[in-house]
PyMOL CGO cylinders between C-alpha atoms (Angstrom):
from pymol import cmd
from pymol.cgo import CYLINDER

trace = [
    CYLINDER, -6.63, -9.84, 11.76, -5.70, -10.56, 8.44, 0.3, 1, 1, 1, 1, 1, 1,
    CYLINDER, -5.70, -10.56, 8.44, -6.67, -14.51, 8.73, 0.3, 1, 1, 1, 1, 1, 1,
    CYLINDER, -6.67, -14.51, 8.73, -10.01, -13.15, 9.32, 0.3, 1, 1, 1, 1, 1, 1,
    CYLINDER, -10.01, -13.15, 9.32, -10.43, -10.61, 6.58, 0.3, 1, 1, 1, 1, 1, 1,
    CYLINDER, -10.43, -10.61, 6.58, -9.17, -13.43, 4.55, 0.3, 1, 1, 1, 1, 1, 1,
    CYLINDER, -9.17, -13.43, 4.55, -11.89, -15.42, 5.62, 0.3, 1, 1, 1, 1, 1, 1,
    CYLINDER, -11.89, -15.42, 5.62, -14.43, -13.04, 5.21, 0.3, 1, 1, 1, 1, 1, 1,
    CYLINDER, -14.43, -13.04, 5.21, -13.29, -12.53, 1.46, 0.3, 1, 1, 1, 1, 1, 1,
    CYLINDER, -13.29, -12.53, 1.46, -13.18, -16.37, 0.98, 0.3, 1, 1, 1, 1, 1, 1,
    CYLINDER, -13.18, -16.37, 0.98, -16.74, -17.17, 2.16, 0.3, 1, 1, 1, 1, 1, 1,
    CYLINDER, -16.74, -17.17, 2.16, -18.08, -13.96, 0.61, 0.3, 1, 1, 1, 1, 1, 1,
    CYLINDER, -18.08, -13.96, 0.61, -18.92, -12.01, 3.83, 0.3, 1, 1, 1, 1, 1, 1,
    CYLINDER, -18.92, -12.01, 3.83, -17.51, -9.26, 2.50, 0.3, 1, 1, 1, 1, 1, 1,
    CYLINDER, -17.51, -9.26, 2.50, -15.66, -8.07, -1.26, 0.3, 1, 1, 1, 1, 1, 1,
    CYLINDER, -15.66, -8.07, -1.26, -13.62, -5.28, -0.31, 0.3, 1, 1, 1, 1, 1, 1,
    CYLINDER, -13.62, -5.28, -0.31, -11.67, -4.99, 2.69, 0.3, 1, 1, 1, 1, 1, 1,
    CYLINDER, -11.67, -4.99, 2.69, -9.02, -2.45, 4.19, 0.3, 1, 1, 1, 1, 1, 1,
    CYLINDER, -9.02, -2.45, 4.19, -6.32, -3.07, 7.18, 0.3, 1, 1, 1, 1, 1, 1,
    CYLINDER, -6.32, -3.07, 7.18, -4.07, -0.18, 7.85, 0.3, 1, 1, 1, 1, 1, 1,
    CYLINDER, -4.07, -0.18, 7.85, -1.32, -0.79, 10.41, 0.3, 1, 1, 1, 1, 1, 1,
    CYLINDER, -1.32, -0.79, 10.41, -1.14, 2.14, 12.40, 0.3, 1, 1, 1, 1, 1, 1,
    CYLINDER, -1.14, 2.14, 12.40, 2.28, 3.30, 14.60, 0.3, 1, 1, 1, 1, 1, 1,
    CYLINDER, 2.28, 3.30, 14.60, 0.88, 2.87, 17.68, 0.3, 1, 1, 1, 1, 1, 1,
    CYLINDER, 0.88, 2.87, 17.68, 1.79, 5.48, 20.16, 0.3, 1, 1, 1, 1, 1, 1,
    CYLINDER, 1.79, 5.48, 20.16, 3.16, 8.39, 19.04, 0.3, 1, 1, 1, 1, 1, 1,
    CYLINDER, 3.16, 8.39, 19.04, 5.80, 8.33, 21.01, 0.3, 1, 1, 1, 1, 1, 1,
    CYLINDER, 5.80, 8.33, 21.01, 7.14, 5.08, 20.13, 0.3, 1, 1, 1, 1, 1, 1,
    CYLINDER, 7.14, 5.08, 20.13, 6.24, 2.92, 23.51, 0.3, 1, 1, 1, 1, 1, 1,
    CYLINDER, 6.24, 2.92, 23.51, 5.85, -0.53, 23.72, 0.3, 1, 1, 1, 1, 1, 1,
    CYLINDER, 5.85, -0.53, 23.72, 4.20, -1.27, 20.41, 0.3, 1, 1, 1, 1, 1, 1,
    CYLINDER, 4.20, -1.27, 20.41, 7.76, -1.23, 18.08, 0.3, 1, 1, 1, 1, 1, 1,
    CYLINDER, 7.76, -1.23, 18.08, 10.05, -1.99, 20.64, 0.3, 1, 1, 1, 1, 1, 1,
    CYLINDER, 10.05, -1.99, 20.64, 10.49, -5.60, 19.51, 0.3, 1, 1, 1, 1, 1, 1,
    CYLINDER, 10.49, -5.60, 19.51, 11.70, -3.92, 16.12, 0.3, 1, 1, 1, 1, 1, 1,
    CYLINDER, 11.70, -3.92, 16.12, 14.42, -2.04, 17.14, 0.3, 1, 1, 1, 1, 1, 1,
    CYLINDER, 14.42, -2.04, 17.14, 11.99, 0.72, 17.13, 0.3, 1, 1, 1, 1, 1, 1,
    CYLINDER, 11.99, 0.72, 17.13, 12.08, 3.20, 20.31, 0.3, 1, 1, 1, 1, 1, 1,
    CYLINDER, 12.08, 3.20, 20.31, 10.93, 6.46, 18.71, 0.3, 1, 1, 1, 1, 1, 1,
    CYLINDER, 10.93, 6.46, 18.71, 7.71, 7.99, 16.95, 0.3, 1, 1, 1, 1, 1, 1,
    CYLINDER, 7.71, 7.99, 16.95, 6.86, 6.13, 14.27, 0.3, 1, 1, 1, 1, 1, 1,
    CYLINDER, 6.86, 6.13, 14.27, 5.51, 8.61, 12.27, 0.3, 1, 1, 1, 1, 1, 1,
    CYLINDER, 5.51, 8.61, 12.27, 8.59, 11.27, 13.87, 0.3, 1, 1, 1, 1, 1, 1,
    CYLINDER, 8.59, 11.27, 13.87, 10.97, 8.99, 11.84, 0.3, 1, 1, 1, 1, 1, 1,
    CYLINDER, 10.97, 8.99, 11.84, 9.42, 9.68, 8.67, 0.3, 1, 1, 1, 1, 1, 1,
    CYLINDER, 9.42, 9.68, 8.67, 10.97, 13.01, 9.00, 0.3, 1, 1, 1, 1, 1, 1,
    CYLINDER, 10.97, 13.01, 9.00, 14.06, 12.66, 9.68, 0.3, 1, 1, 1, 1, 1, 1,
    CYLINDER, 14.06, 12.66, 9.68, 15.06, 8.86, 8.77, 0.3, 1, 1, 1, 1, 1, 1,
    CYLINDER, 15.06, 8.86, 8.77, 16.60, 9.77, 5.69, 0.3, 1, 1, 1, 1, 1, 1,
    CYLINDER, 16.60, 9.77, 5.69, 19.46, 11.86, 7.60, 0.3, 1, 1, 1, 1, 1, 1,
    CYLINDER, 19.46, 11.86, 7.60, 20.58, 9.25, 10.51, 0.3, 1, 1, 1, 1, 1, 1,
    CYLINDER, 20.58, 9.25, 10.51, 21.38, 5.79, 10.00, 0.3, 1, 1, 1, 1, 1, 1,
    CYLINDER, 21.38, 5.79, 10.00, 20.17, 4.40, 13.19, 0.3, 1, 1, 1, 1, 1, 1,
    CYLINDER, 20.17, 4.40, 13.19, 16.79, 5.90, 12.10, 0.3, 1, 1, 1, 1, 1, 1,
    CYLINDER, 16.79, 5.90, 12.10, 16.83, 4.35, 8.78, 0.3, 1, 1, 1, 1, 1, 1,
    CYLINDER, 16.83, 4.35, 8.78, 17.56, 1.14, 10.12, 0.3, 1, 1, 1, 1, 1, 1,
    CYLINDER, 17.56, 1.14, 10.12, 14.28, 1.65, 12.34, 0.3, 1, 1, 1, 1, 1, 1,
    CYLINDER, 14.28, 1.65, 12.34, 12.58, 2.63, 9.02, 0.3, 1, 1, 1, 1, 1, 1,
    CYLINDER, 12.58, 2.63, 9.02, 14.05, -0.31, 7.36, 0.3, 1, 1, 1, 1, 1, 1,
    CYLINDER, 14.05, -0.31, 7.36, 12.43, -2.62, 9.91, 0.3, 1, 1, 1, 1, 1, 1,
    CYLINDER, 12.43, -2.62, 9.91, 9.27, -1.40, 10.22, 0.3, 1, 1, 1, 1, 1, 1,
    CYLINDER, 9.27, -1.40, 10.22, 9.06, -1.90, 6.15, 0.3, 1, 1, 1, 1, 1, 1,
    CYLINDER, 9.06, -1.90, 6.15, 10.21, -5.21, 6.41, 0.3, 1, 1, 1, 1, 1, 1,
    CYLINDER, 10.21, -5.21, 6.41, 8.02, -6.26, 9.24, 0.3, 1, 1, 1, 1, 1, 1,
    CYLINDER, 8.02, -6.26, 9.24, 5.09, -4.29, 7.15, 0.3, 1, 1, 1, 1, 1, 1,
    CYLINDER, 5.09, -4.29, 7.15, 6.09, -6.73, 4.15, 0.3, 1, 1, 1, 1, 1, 1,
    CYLINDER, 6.09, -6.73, 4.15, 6.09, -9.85, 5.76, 0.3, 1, 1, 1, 1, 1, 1,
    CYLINDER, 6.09, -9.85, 5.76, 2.46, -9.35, 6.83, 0.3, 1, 1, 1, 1, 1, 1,
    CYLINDER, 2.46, -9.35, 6.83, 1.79, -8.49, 3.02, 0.3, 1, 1, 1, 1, 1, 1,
    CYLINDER, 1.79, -8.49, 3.02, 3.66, -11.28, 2.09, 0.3, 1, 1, 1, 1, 1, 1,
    CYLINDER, 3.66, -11.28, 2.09, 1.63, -13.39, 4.77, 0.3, 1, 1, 1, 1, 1, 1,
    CYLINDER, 1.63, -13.39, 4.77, -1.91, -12.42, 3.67, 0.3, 1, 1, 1, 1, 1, 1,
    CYLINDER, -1.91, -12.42, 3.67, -1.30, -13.25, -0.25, 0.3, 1, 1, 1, 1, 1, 1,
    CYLINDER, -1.30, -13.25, -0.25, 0.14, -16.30, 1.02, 0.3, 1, 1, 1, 1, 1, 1,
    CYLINDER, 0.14, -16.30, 1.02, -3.18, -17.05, 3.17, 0.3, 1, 1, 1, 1, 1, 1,
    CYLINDER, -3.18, -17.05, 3.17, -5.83, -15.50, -0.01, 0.3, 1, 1, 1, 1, 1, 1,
    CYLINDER, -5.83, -15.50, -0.01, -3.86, -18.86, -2.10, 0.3, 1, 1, 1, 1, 1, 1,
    CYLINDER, -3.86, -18.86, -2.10, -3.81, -20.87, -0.01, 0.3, 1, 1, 1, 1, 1, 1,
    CYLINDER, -3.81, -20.87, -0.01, -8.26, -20.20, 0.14, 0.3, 1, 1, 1, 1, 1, 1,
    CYLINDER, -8.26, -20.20, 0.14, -8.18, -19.97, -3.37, 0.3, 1, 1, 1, 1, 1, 1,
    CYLINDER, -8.18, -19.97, -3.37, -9.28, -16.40, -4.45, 0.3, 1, 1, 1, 1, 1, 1,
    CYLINDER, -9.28, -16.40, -4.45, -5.48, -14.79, -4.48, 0.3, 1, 1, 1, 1, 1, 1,
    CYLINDER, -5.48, -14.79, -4.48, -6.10, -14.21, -8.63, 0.3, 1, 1, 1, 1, 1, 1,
    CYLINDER, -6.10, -14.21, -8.63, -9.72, -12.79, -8.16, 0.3, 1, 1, 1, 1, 1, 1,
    CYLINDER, -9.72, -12.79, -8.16, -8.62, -10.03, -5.62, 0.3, 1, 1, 1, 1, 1, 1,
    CYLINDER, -8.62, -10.03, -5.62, -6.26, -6.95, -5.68, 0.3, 1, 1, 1, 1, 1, 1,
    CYLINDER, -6.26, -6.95, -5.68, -4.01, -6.52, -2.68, 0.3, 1, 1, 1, 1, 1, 1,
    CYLINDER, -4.01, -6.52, -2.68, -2.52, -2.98, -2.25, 0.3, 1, 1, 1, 1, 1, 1,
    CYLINDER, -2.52, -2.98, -2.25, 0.55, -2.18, -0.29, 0.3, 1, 1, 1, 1, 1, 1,
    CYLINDER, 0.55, -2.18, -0.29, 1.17, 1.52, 0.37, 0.3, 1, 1, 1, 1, 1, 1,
    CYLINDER, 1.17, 1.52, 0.37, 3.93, 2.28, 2.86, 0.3, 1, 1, 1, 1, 1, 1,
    CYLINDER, 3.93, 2.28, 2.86, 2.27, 5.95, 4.08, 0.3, 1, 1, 1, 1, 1, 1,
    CYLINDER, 2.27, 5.95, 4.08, 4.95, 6.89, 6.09, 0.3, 1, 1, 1, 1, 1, 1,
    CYLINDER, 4.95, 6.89, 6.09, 7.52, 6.81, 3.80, 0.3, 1, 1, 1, 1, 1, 1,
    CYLINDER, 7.52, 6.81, 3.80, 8.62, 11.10, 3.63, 0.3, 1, 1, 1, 1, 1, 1,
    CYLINDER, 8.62, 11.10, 3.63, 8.36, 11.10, -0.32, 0.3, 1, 1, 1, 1, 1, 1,
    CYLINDER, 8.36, 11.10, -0.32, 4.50, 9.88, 0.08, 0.3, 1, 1, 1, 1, 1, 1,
    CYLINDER, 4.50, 9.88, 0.08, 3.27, 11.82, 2.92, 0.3, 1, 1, 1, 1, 1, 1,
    CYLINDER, 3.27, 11.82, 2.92, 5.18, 15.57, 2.37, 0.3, 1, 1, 1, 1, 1, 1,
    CYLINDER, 5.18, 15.57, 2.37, 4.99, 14.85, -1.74, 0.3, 1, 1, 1, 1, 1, 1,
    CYLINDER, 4.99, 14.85, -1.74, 3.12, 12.30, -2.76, 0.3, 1, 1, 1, 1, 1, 1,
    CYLINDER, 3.12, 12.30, -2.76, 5.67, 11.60, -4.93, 0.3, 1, 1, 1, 1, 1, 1,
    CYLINDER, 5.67, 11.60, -4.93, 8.16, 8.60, -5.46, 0.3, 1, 1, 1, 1, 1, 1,
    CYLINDER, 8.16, 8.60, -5.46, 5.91, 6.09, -3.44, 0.3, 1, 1, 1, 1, 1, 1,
    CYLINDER, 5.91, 6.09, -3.44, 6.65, 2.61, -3.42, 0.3, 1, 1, 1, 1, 1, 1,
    CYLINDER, 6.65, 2.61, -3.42, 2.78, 1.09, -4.06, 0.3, 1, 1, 1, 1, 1, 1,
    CYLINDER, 2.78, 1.09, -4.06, 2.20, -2.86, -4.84, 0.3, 1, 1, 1, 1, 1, 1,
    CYLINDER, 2.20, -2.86, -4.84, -0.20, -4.37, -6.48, 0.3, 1, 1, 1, 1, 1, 1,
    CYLINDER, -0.20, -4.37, -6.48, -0.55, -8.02, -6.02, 0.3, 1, 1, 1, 1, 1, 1,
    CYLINDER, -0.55, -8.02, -6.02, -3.91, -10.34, -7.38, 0.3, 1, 1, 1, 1, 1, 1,
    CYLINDER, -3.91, -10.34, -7.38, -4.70, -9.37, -11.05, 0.3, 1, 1, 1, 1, 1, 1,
    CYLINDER, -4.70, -9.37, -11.05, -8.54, -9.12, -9.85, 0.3, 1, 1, 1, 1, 1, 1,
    CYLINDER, -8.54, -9.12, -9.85, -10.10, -11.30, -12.25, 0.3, 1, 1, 1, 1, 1, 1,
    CYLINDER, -10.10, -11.30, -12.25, -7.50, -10.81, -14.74, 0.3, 1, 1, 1, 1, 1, 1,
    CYLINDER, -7.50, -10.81, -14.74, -7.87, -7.07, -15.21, 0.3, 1, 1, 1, 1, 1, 1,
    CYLINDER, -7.87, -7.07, -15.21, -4.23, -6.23, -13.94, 0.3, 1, 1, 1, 1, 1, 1,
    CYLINDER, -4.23, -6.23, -13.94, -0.88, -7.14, -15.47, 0.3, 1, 1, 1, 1, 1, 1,
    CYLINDER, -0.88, -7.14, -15.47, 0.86, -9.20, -12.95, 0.3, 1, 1, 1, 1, 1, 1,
    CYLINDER, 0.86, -9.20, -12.95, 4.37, -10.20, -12.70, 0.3, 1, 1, 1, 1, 1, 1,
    CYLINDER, 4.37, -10.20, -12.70, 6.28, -6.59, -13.48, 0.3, 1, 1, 1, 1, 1, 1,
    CYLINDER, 6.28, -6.59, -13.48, 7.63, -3.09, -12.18, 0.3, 1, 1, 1, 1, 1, 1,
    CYLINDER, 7.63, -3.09, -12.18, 5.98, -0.44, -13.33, 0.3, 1, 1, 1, 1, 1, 1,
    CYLINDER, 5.98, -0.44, -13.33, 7.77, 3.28, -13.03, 0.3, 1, 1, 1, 1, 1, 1,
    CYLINDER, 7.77, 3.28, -13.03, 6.13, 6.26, -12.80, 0.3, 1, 1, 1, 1, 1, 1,
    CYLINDER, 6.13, 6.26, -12.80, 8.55, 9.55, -13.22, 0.3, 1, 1, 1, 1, 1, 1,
    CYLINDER, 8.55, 9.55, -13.22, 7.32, 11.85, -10.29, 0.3, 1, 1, 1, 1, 1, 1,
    CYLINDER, 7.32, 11.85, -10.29, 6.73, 15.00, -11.54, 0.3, 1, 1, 1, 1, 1, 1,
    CYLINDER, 6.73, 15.00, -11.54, 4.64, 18.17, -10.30, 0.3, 1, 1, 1, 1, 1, 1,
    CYLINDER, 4.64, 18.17, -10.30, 1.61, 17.35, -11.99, 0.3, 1, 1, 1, 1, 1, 1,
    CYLINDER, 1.61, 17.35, -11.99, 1.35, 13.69, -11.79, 0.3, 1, 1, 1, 1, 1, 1,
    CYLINDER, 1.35, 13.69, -11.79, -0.06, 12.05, -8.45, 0.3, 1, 1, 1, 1, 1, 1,
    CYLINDER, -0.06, 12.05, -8.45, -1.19, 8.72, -6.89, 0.3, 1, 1, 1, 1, 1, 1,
    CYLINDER, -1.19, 8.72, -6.89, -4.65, 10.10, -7.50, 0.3, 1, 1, 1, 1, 1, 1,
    CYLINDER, -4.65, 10.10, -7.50, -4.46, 8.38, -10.98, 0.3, 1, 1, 1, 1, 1, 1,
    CYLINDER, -4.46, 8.38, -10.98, -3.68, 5.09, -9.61, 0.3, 1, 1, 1, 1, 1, 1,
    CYLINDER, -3.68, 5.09, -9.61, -6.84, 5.97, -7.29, 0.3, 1, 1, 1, 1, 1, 1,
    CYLINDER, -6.84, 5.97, -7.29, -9.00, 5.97, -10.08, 0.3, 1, 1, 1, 1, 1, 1,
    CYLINDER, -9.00, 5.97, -10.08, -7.40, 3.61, -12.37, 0.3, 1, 1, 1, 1, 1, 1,
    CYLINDER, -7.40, 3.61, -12.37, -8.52, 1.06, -8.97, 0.3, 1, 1, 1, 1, 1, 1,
    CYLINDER, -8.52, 1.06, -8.97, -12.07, 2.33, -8.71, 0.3, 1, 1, 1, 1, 1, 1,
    CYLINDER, -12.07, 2.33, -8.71, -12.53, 1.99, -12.17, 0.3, 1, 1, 1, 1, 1, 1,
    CYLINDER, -12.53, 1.99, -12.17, -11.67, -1.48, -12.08, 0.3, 1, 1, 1, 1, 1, 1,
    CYLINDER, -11.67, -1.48, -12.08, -13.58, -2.03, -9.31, 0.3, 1, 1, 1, 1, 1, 1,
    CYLINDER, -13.58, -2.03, -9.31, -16.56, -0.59, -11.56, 0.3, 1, 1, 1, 1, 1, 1,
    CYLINDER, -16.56, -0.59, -11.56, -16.76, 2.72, -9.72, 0.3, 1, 1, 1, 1, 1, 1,
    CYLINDER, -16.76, 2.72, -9.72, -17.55, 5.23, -13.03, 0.3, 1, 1, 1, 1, 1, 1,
    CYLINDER, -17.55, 5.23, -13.03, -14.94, 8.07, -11.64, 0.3, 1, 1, 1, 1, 1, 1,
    CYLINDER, -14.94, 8.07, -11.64, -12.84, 9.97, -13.91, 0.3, 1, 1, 1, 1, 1, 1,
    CYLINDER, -12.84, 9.97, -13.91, -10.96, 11.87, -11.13, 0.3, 1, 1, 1, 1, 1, 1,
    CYLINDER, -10.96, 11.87, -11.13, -9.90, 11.85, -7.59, 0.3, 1, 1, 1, 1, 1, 1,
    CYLINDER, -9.90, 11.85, -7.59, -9.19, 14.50, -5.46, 0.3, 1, 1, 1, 1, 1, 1,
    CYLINDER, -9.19, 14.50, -5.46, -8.32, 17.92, -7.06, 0.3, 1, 1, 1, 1, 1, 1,
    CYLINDER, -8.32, 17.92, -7.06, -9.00, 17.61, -10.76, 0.3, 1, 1, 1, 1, 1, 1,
    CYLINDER, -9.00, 17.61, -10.76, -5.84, 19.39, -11.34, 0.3, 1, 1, 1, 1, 1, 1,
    CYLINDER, -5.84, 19.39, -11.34, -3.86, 15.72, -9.99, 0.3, 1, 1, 1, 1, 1, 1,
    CYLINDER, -3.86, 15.72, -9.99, -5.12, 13.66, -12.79, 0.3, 1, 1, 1, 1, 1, 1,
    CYLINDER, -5.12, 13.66, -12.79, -3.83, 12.69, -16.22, 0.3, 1, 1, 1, 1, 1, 1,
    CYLINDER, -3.83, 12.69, -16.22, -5.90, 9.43, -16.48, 0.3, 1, 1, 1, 1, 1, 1,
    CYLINDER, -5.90, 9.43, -16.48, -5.72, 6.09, -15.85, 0.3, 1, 1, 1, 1, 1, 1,
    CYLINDER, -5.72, 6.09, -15.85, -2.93, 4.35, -15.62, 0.3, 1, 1, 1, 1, 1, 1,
    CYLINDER, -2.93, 4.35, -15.62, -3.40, 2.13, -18.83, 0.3, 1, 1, 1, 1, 1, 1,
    CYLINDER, -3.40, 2.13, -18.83, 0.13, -0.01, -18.23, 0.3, 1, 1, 1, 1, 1, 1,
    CYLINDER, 0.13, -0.01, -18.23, -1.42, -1.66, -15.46, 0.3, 1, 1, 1, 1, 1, 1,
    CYLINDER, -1.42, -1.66, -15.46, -4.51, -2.95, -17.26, 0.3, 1, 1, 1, 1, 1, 1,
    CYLINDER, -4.51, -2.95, -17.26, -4.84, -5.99, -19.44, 0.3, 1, 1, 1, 1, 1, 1,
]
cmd.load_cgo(trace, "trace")
């Protein structure tokens, strides 16, 4: 699937895409299995943090999650359009970003044109009043979408001016 998104961005079939890898059954089943992974997917996220055999099925998941990340950027240079595009990576099941919001390992990958400061680690304190929703925006503003918020107004502080050139 992510050849052919590729493809669709490379011969201009389409300019945004989106590919979310979902658990699979809830119960776990056949879909993880080859991972190590024999529970819920999503039932880890609560409890991984507490039982080491469950982190270690978190831990592959991720991995396996970043090598397909790592697989499409690999595919967008070798078509040529890796620097014109913006690749995010959001791990959704990680507890922090689905119970908090907070403390969510995002990556941004492609400077899209050159409007993105590549090649760094940005760190955001988590705090009570500041949310993804201002990466949110700082994205569809780049993407020339004229928002100044996202979601609940009270979740904003702005755009996220480190990440822009």
């Amino acid at each position: 699937h992510l050849d052919i998104l590729a493809l669709a961005l490379a011969c201009d079939a389409s300019r945004v895409v989106s590919f979310q890898i979902s658990e699979g059954s809830a119960a776990g089943g056949p879909g993880l299995d080859w991972l190590g992974v024999n529970v819920g997917w999503h039932a880890l996220t609560h409890s991984y943090q507490d039982h080491a055999k469950e982190r270690e099925m978190m831990a592959n998941i991720t991995r396996w999650h970043l090598e397909m990340y790592g697989h499409w950027i690999a595919r967008l240079k070798e078509l040529g359009i890796f620097e014109n595009t913006l690749v995010v990576y959001a791990n959704p099941e990680s507890t922090a970003f689905v119970h908090t919001g907070e403390n969510a390992p995002i990556i941004l990958a492609g400077s899209l044109g050159g409007h993105f400061k590549t090649g760094r680690h940005v760190r955001y304190a988590a705090t009570a009043d500041r949310k993804v929703n201002d990466l949110h925006v700082t994205l569809a503003q780049a993407f020339g979408v004229p928002v100044q918020t996202f979601g609940a107004p009270k979740w904003n502080k702005g755009v996220l001016r480190e990440l822009l050139r």
